[in-house]
Chimera marker file (.cmm) of the C-alpha trace (Angstrom):
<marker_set name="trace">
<marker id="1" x="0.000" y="0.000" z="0.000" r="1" g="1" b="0" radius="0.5"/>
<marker id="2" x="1.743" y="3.444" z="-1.319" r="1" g="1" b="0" radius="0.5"/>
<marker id="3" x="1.939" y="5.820" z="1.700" r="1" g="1" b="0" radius="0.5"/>
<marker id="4" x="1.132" y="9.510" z="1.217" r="1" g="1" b="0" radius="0.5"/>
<marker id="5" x="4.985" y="11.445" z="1.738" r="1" g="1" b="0" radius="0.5"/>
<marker id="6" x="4.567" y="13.510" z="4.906" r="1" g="1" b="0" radius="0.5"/>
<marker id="7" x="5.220" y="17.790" z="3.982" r="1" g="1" b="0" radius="0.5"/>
<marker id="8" x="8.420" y="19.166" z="4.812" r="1" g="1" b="0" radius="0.5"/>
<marker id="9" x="7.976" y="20.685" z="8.108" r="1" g="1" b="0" radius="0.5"/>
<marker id="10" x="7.555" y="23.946" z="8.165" r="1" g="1" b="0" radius="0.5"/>
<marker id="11" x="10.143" y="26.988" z="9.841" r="1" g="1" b="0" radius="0.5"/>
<marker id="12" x="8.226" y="27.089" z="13.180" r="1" g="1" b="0" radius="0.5"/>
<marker id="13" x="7.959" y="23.272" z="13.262" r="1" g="1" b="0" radius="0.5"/>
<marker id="14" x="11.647" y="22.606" z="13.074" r="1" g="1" b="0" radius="0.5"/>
<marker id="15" x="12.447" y="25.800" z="15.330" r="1" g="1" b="0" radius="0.5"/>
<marker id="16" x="10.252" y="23.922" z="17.926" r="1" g="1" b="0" radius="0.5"/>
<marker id="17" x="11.871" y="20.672" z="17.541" r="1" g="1" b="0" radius="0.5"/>
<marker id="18" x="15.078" y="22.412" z="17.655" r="1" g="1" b="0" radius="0.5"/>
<marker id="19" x="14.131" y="24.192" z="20.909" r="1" g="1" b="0" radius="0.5"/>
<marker id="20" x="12.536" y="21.166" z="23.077" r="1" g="1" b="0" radius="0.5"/>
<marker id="21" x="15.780" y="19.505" z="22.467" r="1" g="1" b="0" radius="0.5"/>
<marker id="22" x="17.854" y="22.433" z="23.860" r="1" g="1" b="0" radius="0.5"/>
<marker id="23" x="15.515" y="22.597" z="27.077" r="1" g="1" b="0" radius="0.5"/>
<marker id="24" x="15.425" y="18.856" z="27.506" r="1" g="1" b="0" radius="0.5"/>
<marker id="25" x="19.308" y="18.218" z="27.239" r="1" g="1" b="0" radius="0.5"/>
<marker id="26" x="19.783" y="21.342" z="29.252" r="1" g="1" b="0" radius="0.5"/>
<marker id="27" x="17.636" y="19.422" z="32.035" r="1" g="1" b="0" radius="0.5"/>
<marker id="28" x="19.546" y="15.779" z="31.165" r="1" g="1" b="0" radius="0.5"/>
<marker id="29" x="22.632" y="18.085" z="31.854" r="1" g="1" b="0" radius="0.5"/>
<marker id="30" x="21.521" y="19.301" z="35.010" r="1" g="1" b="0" radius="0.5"/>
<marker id="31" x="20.756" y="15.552" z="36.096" r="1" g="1" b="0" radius="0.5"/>
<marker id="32" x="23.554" y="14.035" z="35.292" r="1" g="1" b="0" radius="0.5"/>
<marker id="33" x="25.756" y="16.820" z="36.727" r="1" g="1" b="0" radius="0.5"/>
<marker id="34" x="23.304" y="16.480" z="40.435" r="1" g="1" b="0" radius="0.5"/>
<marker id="35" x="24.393" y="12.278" z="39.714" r="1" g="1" b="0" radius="0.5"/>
<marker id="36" x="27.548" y="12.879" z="39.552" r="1" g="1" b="0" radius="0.5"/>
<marker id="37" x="28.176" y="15.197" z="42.700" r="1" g="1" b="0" radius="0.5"/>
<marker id="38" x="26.318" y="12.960" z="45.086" r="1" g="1" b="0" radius="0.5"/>
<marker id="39" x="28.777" y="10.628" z="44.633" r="1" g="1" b="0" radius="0.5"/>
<marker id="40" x="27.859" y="6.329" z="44.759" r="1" g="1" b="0" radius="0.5"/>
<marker id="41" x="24.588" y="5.712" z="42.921" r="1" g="1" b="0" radius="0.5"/>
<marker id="42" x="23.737" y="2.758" z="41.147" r="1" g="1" b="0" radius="0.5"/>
<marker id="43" x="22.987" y="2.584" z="37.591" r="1" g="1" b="0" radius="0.5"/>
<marker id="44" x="19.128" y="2.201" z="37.711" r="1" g="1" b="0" radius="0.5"/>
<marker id="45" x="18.982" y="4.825" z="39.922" r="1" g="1" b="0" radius="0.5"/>
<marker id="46" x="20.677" y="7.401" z="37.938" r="1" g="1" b="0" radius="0.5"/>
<marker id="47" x="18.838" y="6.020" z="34.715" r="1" g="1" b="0" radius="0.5"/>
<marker id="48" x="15.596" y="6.100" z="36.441" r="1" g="1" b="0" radius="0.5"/>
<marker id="49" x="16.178" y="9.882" z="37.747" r="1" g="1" b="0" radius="0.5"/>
<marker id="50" x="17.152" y="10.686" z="34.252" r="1" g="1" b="0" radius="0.5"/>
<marker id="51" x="14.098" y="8.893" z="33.239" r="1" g="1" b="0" radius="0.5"/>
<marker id="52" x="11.595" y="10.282" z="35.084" r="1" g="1" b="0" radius="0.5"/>
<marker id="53" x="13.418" y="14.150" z="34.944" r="1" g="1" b="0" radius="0.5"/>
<marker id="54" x="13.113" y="13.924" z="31.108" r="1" g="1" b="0" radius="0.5"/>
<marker id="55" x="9.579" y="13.122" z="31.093" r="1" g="1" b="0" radius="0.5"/>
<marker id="56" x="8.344" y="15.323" z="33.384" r="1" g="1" b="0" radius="0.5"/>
<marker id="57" x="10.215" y="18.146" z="31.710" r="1" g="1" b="0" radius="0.5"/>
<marker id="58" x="8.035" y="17.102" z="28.239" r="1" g="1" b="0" radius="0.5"/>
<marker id="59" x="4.593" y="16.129" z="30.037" r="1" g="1" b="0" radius="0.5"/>
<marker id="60" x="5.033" y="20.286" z="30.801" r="1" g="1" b="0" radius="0.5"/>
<marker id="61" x="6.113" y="21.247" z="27.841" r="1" g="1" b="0" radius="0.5"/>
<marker id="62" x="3.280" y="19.214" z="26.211" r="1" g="1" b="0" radius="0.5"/>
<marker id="63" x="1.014" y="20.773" z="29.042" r="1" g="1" b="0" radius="0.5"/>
<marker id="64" x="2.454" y="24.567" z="28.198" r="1" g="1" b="0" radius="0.5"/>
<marker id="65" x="1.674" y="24.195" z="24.708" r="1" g="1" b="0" radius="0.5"/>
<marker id="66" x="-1.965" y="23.239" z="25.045" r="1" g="1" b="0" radius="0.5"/>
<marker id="67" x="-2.451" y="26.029" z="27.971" r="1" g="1" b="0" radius="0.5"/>
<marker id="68" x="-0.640" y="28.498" z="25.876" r="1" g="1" b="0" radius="0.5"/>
<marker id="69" x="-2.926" y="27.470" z="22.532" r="1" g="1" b="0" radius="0.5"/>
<marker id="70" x="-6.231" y="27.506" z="24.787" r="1" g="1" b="0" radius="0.5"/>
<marker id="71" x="-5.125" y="31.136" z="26.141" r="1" g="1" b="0" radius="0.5"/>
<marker id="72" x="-4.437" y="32.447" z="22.398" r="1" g="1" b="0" radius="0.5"/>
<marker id="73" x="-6.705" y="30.281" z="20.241" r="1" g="1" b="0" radius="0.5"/>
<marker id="74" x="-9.564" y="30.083" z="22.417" r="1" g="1" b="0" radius="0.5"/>
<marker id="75" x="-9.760" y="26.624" z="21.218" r="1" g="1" b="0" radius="0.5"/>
<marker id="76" x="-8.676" y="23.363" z="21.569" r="1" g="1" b="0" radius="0.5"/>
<marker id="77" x="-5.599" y="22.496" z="19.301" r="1" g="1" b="0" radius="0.5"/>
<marker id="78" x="-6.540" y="20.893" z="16.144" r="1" g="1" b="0" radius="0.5"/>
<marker id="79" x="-5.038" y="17.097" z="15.014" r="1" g="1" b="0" radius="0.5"/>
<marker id="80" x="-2.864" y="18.409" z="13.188" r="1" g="1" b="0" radius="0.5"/>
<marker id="81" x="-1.635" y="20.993" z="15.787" r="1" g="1" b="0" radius="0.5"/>
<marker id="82" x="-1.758" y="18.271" z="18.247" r="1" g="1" b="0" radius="0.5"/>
<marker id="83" x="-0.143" y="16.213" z="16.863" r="1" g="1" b="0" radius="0.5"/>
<marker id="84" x="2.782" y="18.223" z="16.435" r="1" g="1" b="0" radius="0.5"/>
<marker id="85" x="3.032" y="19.063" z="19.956" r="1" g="1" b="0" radius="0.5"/>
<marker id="86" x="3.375" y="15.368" z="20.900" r="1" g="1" b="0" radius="0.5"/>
<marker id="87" x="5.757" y="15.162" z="17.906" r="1" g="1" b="0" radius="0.5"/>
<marker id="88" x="7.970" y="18.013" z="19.332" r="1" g="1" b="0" radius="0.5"/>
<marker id="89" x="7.764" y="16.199" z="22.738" r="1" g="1" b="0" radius="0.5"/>
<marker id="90" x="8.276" y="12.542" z="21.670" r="1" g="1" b="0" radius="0.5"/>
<marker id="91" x="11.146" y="14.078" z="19.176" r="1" g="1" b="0" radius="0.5"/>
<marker id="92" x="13.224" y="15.246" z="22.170" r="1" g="1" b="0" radius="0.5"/>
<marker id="93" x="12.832" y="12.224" z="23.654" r="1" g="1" b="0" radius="0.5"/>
<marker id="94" x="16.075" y="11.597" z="21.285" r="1" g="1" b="0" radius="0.5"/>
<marker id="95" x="18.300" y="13.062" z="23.599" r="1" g="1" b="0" radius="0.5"/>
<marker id="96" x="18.019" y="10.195" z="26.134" r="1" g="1" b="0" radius="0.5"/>
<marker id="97" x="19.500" y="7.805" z="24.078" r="1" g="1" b="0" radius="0.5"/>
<marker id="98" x="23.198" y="7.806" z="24.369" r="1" g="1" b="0" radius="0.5"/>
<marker id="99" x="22.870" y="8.235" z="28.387" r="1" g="1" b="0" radius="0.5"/>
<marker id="100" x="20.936" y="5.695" z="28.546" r="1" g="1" b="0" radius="0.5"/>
<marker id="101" x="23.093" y="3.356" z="27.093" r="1" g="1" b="0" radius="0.5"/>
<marker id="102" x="25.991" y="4.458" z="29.096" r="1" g="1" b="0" radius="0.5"/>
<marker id="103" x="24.163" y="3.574" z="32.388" r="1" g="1" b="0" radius="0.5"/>
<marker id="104" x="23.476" y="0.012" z="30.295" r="1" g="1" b="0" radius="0.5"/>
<marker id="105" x="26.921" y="-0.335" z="30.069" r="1" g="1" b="0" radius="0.5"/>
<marker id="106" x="27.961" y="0.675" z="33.511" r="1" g="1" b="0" radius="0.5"/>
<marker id="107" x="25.168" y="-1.850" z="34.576" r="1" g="1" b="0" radius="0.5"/>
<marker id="108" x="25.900" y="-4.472" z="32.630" r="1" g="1" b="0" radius="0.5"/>
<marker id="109" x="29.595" y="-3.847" z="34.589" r="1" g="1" b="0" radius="0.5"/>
<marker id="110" x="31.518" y="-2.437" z="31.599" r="1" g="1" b="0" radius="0.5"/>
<marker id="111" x="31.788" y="1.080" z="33.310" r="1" g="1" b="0" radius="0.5"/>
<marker id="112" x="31.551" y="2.432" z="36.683" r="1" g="1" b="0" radius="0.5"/>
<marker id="113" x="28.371" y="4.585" z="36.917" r="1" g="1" b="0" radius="0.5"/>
<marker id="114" x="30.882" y="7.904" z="37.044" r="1" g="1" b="0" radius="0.5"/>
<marker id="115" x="32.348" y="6.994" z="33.889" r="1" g="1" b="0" radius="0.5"/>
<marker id="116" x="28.887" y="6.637" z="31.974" r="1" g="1" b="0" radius="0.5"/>
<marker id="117" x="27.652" y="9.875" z="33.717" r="1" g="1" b="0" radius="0.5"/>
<marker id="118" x="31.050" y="11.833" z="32.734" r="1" g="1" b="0" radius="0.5"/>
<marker id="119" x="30.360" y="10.431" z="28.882" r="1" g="1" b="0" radius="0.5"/>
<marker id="120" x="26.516" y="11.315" z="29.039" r="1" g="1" b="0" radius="0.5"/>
<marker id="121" x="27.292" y="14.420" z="30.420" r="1" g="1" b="0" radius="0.5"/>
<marker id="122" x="30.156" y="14.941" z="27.084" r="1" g="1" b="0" radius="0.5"/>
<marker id="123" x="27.886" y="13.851" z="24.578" r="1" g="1" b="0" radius="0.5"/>
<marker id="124" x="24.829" y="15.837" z="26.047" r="1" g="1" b="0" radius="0.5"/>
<marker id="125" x="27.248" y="19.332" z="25.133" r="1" g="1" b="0" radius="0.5"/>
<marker id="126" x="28.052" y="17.796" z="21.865" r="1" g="1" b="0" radius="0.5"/>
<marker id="127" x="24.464" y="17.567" z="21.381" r="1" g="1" b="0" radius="0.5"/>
<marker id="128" x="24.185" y="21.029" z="22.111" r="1" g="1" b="0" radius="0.5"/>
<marker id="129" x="26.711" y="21.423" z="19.749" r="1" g="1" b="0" radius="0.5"/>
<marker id="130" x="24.842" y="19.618" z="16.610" r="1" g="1" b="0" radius="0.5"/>
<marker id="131" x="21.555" y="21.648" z="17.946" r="1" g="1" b="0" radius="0.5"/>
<marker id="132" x="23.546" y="24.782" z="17.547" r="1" g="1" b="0" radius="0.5"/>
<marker id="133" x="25.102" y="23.975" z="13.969" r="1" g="1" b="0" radius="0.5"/>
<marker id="134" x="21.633" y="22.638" z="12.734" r="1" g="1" b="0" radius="0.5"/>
<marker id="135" x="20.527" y="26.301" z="13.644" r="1" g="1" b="0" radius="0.5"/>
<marker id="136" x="23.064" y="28.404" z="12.544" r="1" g="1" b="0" radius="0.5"/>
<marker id="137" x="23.836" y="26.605" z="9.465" r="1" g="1" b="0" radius="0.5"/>
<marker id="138" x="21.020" y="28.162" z="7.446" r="1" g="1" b="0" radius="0.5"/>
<marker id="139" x="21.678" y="32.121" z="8.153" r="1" g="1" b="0" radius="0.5"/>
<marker id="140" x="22.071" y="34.105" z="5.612" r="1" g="1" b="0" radius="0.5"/>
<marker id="141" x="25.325" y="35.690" z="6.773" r="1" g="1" b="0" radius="0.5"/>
<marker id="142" x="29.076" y="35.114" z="5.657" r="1" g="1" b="0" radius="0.5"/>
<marker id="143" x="30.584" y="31.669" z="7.217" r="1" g="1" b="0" radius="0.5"/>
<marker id="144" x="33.183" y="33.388" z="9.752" r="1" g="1" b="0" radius="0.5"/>
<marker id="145" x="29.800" y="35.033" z="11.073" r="1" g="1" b="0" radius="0.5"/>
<marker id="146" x="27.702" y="31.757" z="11.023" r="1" g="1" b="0" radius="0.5"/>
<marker id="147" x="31.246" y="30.229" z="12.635" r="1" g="1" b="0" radius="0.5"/>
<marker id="148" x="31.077" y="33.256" z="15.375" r="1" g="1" b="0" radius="0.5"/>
<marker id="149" x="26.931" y="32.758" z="16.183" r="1" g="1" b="0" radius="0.5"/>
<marker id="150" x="27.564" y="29.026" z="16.989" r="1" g="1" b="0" radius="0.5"/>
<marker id="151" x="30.674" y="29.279" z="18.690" r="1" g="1" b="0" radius="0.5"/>
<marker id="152" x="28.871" y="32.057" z="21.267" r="1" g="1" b="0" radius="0.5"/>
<marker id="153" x="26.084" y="29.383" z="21.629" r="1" g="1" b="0" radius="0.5"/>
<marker id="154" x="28.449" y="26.821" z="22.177" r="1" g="1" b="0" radius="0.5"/>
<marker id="155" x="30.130" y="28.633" z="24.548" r="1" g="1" b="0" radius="0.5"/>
<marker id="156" x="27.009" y="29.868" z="26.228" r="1" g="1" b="0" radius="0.5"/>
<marker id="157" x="25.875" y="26.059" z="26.657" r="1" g="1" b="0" radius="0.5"/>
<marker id="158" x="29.316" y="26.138" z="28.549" r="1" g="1" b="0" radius="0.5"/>
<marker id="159" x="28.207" y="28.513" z="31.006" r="1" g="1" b="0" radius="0.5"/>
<marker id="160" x="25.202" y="27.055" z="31.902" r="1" g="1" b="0" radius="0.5"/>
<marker id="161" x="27.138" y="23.644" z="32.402" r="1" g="1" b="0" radius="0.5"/>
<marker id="162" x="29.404" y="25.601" z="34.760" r="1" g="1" b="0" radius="0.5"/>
<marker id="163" x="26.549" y="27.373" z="36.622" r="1" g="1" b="0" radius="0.5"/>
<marker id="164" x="24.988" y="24.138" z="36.905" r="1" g="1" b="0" radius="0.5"/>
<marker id="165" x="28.295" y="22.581" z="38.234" r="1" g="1" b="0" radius="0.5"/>
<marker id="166" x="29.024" y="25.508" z="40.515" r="1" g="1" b="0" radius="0.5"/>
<marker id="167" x="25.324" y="25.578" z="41.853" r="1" g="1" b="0" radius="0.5"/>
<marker id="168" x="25.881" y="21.681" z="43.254" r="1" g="1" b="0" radius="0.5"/>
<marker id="169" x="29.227" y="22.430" z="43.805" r="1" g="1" b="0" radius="0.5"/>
<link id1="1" id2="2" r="1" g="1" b="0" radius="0.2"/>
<link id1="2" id2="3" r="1" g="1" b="0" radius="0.2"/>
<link id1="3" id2="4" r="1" g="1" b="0" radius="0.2"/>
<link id1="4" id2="5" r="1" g="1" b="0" radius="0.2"/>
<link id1="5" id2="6" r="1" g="1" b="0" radius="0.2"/>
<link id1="6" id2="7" r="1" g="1" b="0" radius="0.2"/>
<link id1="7" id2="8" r="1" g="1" b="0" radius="0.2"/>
<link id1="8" id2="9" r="1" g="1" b="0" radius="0.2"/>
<link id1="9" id2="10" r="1" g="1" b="0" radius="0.2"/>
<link id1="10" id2="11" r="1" g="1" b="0" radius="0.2"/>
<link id1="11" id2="12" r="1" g="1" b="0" radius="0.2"/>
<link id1="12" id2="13" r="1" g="1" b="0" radius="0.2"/>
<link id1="13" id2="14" r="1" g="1" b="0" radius="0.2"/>
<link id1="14" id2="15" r="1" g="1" b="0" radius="0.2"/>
<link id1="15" id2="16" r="1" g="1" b="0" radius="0.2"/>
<link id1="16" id2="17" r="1" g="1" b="0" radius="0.2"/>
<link id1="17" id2="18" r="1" g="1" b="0" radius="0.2"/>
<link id1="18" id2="19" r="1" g="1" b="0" radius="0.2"/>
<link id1="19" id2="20" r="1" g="1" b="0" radius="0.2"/>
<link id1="20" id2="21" r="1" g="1" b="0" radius="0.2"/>
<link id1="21" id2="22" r="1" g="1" b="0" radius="0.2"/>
<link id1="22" id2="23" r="1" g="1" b="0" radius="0.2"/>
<link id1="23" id2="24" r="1" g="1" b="0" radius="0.2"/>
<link id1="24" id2="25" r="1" g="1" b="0" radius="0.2"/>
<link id1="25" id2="26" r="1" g="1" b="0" radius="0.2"/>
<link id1="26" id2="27" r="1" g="1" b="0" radius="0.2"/>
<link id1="27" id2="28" r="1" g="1" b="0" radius="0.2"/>
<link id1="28" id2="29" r="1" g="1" b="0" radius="0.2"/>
<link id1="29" id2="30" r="1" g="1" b="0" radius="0.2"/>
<link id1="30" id2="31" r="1" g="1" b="0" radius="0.2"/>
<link id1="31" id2="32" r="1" g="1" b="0" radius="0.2"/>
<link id1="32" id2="33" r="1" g="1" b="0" radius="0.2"/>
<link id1="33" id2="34" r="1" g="1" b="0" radius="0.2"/>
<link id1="34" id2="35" r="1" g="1" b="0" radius="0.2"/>
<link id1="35" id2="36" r="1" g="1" b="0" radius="0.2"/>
<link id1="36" id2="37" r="1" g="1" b="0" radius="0.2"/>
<link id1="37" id2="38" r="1" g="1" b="0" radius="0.2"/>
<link id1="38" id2="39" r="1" g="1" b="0" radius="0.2"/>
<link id1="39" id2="40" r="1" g="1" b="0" radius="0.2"/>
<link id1="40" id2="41" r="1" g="1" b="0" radius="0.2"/>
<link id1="41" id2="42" r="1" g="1" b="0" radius="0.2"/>
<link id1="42" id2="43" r="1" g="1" b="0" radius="0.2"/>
<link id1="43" id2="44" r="1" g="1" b="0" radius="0.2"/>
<link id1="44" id2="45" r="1" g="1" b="0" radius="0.2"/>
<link id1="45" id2="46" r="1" g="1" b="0" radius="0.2"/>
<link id1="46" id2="47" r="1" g="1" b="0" radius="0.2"/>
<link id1="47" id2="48" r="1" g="1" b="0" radius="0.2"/>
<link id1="48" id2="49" r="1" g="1" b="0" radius="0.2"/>
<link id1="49" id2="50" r="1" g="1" b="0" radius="0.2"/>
<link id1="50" id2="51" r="1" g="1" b="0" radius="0.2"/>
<link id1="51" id2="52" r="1" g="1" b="0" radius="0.2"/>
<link id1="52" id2="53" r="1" g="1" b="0" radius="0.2"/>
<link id1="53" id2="54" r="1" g="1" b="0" radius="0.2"/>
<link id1="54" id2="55" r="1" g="1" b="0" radius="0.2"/>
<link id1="55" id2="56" r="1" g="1" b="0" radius="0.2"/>
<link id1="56" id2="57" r="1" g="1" b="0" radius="0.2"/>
<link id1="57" id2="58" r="1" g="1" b="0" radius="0.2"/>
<link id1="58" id2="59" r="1" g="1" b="0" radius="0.2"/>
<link id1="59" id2="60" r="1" g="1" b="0" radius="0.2"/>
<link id1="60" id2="61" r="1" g="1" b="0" radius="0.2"/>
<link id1="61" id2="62" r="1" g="1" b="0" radius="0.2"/>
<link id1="62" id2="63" r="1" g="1" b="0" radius="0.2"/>
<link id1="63" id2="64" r="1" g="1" b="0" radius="0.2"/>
<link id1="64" id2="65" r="1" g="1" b="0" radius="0.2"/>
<link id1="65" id2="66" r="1" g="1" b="0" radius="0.2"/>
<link id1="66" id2="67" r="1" g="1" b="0" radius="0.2"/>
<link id1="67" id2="68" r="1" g="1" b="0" radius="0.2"/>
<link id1="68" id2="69" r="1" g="1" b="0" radius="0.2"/>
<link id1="69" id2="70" r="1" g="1" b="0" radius="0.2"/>
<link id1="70" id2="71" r="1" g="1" b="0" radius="0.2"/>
<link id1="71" id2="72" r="1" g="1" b="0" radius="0.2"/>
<link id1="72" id2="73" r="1" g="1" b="0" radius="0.2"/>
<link id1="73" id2="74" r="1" g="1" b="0" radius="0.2"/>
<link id1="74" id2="75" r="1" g="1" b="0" radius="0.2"/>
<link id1="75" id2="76" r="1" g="1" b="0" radius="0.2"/>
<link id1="76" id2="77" r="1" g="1" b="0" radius="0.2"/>
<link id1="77" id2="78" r="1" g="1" b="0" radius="0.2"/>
<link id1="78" id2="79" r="1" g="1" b="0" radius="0.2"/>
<link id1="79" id2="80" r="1" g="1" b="0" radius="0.2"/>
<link id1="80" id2="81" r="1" g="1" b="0" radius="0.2"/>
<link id1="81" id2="82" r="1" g="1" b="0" radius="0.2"/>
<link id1="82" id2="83" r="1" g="1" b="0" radius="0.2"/>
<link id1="83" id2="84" r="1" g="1" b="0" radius="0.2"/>
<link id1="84" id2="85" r="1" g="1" b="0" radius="0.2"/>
<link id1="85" id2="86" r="1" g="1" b="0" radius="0.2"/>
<link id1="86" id2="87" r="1" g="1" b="0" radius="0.2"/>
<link id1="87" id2="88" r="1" g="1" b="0" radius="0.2"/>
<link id1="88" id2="89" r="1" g="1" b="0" radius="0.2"/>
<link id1="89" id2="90" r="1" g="1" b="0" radius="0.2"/>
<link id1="90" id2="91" r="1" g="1" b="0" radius="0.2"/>
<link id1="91" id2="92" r="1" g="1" b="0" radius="0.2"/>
<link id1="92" id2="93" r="1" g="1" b="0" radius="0.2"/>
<link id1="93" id2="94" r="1" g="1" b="0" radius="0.2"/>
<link id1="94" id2="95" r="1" g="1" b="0" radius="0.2"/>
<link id1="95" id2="96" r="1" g="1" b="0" radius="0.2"/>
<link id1="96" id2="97" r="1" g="1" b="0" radius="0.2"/>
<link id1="97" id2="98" r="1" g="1" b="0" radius="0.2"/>
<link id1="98" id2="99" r="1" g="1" b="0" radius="0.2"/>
<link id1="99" id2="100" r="1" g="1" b="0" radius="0.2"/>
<link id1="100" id2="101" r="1" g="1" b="0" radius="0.2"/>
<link id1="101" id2="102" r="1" g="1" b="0" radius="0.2"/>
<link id1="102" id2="103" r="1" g="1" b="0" radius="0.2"/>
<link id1="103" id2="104" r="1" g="1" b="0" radius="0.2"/>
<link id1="104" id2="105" r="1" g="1" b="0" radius="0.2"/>
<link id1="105" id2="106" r="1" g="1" b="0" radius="0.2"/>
<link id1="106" id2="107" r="1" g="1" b="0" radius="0.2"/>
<link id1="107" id2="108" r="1" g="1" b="0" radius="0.2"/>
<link id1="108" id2="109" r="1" g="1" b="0" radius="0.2"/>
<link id1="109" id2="110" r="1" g="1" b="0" radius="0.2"/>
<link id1="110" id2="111" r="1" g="1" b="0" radius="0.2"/>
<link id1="111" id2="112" r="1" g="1" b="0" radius="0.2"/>
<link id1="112" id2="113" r="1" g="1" b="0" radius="0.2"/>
<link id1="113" id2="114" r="1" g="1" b="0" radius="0.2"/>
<link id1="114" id2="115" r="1" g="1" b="0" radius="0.2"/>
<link id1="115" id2="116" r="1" g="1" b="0" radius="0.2"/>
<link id1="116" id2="117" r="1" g="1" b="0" radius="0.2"/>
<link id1="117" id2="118" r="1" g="1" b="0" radius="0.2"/>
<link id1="118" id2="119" r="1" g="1" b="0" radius="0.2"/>
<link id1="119" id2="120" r="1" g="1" b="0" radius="0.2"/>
<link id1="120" id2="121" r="1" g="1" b="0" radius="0.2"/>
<link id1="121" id2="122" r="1" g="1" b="0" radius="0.2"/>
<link id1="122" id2="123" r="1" g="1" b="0" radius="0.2"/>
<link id1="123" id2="124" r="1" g="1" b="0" radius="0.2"/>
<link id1="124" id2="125" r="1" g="1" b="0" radius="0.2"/>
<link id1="125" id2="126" r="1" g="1" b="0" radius="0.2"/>
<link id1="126" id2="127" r="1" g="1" b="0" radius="0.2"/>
<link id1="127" id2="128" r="1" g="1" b="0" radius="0.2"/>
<link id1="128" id2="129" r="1" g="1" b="0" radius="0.2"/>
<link id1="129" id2="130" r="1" g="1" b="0" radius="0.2"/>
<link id1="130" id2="131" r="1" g="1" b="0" radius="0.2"/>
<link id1="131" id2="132" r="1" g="1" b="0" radius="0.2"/>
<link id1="132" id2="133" r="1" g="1" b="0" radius="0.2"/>
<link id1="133" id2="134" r="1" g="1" b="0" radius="0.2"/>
<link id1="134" id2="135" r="1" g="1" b="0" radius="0.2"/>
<link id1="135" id2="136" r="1" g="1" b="0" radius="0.2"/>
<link id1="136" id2="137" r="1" g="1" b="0" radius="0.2"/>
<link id1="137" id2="138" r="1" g="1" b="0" radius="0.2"/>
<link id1="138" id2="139" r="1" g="1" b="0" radius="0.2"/>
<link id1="139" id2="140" r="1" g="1" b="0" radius="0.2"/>
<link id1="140" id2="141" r="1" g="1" b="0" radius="0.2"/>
<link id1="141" id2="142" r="1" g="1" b="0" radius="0.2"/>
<link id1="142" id2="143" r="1" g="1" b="0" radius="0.2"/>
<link id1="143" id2="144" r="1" g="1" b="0" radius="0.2"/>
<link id1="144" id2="145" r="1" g="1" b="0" radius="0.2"/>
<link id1="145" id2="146" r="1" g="1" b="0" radius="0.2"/>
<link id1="146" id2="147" r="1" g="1" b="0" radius="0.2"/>
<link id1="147" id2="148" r="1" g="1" b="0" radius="0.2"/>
<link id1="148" id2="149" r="1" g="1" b="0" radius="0.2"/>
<link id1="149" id2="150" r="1" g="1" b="0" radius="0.2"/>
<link id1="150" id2="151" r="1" g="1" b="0" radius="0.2"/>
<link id1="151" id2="152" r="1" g="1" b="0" radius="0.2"/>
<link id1="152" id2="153" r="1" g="1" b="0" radius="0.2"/>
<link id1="153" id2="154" r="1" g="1" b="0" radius="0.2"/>
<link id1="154" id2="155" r="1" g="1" b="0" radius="0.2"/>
<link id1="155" id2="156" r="1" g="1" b="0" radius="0.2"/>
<link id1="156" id2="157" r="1" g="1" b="0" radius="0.2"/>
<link id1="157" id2="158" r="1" g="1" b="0" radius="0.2"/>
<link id1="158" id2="159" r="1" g="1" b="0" radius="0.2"/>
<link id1="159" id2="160" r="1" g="1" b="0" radius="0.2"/>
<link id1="160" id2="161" r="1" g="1" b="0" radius="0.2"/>
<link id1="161" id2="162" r="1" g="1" b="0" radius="0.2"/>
<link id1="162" id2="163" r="1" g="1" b="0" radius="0.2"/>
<link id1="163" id2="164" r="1" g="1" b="0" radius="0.2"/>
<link id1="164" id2="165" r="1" g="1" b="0" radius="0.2"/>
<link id1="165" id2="166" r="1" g="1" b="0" radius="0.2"/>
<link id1="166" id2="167" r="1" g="1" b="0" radius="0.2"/>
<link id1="167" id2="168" r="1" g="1" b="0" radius="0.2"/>
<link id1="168" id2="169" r="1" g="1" b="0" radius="0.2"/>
</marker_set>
């Protein structure tokens, strides 16, 4: 049976996708950092923090979209509108991935739980990172100026990593 090819999404859809993922891997980050400074936890602990962080972070999201389209709309979201706010949601979801598999590894035994948190925590910037190119990779503006926008978002996601580290100290 032929399937019907979805649309390309449109600017404000992948803007939204783009900015669920900052806000959840900003909250992974701030997870994984609170794991790591309170020292021995086990593996299904700090996946199931992670786990239950993450999803509560897009059950609001999902809940702050439907408030904020009741407020303007004065209506219910449409399918099509809802669906897309699930999508967004569900989408971000994609930022679990890699620390979750670290904590698999650490326990299945293959790492200590530090070590998985310490490479979550690594690839969670470098997903920043890809967020950040994705974004800037499409402005109309010379390449040492594209180069300049994502290295000051880069290096803002820095800051908030060190905030985040300073604040549990």
């Amino acid at each position: 049976m032929p399937t019907t090819p979805r649309p390309e999404p449109s600017p404000q859809e992948r803007a939204d996708r783009l900015k669920e993922r900052v806000y959840v891997t900003f909250a992974a980050l701030a997870v994984v950092l609170t794991l790591r400074s309170h020292g021995e936890v086990s593996a299904g602990v700090a996946a199931t923090t992670l786990a239950i962080t993450v999803g509560g972070t897009l059950l609001a999201v999902l809940l702050a979209d439907v408030v904020a389209h009741l407020a303007v709309h004065a209506s219910l979201p449409s399918p099509a509108e809802a669906r897309h706010m699930v999508a967004v949601c569900t989408g971000a979801l994609g930022v679990l991935v890699l620390p979750m598999i670290f904590l698999g590894v650490a326990g299945g035994g293959g790492w200590t739980v530090d070590a998985a948190l310490q490479a979550s925590t690594i690839a969670l910037v470098v997903s920043l990172g890809v967020v950040a190119r994705i974004a800037v990779r499409r402005l109309p503006i010379p390449k040492a100026q594209r180069l300049l926008v994502l290295v000051t978002v880069v290096a803002l996601g820095f800051a908030v990593v060190a905030l985040e580290l300073l604040a549990h100290g």
